[in-house]
MARKOL-302638 format. One record per residue (C-alpha): residue in three letters; x, y, z. Coordinates in steps of 0.25 Angstrom, whole numbers, plus 5000, padded with zeros to 4 digits. Layout:
<nodes>
alaXYZ/...
</nodes>
This chain:
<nodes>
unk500050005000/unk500550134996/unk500750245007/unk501350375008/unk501850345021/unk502250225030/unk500950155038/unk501450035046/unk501249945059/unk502249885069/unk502049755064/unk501849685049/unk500849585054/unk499949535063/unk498749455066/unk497649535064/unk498249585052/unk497949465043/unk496649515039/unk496849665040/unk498149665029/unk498249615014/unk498249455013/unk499549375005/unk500849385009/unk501449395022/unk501149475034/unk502149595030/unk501849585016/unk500249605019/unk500849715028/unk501649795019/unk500349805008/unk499749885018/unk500849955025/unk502250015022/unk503150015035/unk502949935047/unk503849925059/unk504749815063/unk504549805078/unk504949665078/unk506549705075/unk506549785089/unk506449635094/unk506949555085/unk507749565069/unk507249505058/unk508049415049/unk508649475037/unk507849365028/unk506649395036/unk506949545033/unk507149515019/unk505749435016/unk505149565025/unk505749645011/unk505149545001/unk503749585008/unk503649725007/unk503749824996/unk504849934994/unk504150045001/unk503749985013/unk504550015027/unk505149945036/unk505350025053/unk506049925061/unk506549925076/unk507949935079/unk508149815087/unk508049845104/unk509349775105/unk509549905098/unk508750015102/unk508449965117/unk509549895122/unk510749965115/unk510250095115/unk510750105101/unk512250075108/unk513050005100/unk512149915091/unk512649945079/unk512949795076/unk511449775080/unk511049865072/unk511849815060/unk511449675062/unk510049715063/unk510149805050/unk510749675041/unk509549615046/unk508549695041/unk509649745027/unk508349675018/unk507449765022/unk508249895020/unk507549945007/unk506149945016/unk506650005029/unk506050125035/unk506850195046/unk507250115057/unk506350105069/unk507450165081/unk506350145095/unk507250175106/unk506750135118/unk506250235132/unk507550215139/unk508350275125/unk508450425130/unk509250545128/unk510350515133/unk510450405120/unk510150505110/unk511550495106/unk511650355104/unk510450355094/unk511150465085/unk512550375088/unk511450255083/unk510750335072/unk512150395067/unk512750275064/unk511650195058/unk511650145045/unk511350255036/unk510350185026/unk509350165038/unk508350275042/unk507850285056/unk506650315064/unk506850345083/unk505650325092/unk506050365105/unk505350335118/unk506150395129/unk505350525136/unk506250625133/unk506150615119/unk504750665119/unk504950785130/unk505250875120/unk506550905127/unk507950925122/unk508050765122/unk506950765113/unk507350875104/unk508850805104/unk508350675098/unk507250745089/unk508550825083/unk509250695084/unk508350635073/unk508150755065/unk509450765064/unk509550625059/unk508250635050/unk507550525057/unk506050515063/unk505650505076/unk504650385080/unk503350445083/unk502550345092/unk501150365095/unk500650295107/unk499750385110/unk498450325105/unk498950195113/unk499050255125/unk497850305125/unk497050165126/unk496550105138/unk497450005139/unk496449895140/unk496849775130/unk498249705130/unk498749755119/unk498349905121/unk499249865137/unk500249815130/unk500549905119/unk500450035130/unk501449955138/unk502449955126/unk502350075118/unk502850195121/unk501950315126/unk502750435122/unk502350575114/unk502050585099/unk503350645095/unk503650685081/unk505150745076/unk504950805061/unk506050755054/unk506450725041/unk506150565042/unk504950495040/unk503950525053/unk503750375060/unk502350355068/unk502150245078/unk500650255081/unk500150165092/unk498750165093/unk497350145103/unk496950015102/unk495750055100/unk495750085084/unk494950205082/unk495450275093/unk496650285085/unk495850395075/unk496350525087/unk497750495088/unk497950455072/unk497450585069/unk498650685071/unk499550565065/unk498550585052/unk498850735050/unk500250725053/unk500550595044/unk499650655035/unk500450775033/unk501650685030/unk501150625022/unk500950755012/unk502250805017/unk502850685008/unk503250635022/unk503050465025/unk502850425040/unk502950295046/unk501650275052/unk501550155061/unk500350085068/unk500250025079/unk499149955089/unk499249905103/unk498849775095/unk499449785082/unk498549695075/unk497749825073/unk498749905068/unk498349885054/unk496849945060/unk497750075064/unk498450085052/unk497150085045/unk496550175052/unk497750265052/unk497450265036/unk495950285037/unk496350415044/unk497850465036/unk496650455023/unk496050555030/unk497150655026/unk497950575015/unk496650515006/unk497350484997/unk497950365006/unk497150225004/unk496550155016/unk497450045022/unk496849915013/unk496749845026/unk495649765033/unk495549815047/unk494449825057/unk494349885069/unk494949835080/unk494049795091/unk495149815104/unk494849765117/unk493549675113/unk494049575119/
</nodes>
């Protein structure tokens, strides 16, 4: 499907996707006729094979976008010290998929303060030129619009690279009153919507309500601004994301219903959604 920006999940597949997405082919193949980007979580955990990074290329066409998560050997336990034989490994592991990557996903952890700013320009500064990269930062003094804040937002200006803006707040303002809503507050982030113009592609993590529709408020102000992206001839990474993410394909769908709003020349999402009915049972 063709977009003028990037729409994605955190995931390519999941169980209550097999009716929702195209059939034929594989999960990611289903996956990558509907969107364009999608992130891969599962390398924070876990790297991938390079044979099983080089049939994830055979399955998707040119334009679609790959984010993945440095490894938390990386980014959590090193603190971006010294893992430059990490990070090479990691790279040869993923070298099929370089034709489709979109920046690298840097999430440095709560406990990743000021005080380390230098190791992440030290980190950013020797990298591998031909990678792009996108920071989400969690530590509280990156969003008190102090001098720490200001120094890392120059930081990345600097570097011409995005910071992750993650949206939690649509989650945090569930009752937590299913497992999955209790579980996915106890895990993400709750920090403030800050966004750094710069001259990189914007990134948005949006983690949403549970309940569906209740999405519709706090989507609205993301409409307008990607909206005007989009005009601008500027293409953001949109990402969507659920407490349970087998209806994160719903969210994405209605995340389209109200972007044509603004953009109609954008075709509805050709999936098969209804809504979700949380917390029946």
């Amino acid at each position: 499907m063709a977009l003028p920006y990037f729409l994605g999940c955190p995931q390519w597949q999941d169980p209550n996707w097999n009716n929702q997405l195209p059939p034929g082919g594989t999960p990611l193949e289903r996956y990558a006729r509907i969107f364009n980007t999608v992130e891969g979580n599962t390398t924070f955990y876990a790297s991938p094979s390079r044979e099983q990074c080089r049939l994830w290329r055979q399955q998707v066409p040119d334009n679609f976008r790959f984010l993945f998560k440095l490894p938390r050997t990386i980014t959590h336990e090193r603190f971006l010290n010294g893992a430059g034989d990490e990070l090479d490994a990691f790279l040869s592991l993923i070298e099929p998929l370089n034709g489709v990557l979109g920046p690298m996903l840097l999430q440095l952890p709560a406990g990743f303060g000021p005080e380390r700013l230098d190791q992440l320009w030290r980190f950013l500064d020797t990298a591998p030129d031909y990678l792009d990269w996108t920071v989400e930062v969690r530590h509280p003094a990156f969003f008190a619009k102090g001098e720490e804040e200001r120094a890392l937002n120059q930081g990345l200006r600097a570097r011409k690279l995005a910071r992750v803006a993650l949206d939690s707040r649509a989650l945090f303002s569930a009752t937590p009153d299913c497992e999955s809503t209790v579980d996915a507050q106890r895990k993400k982030p709750r920090v403030p919507v800050h966004i750094l113009p710069s001259n990189a592609p914007p990134v948005i993590r949006y983690i949403g309500h549970p309940d569906l529709e209740a999405n519709r408020a706090f989507l609205a102000p993301w409409v307008q601004r990607v909206a005007a992206w989009i005009k601008d001839g500027i293409q953001p990474y949109v990402f969507m994301h659920m407490p349970d993410n087998g209806h994160a394909v719903a969210l994405a769908s209605l995340w389209t219903e109200l972007l044509r709003e603004k953009l109609p020349e954008l075709e509805p999402l050709p999936v098969h959604v209804a809504t979700p009915q949380i917390g029946l049972f």
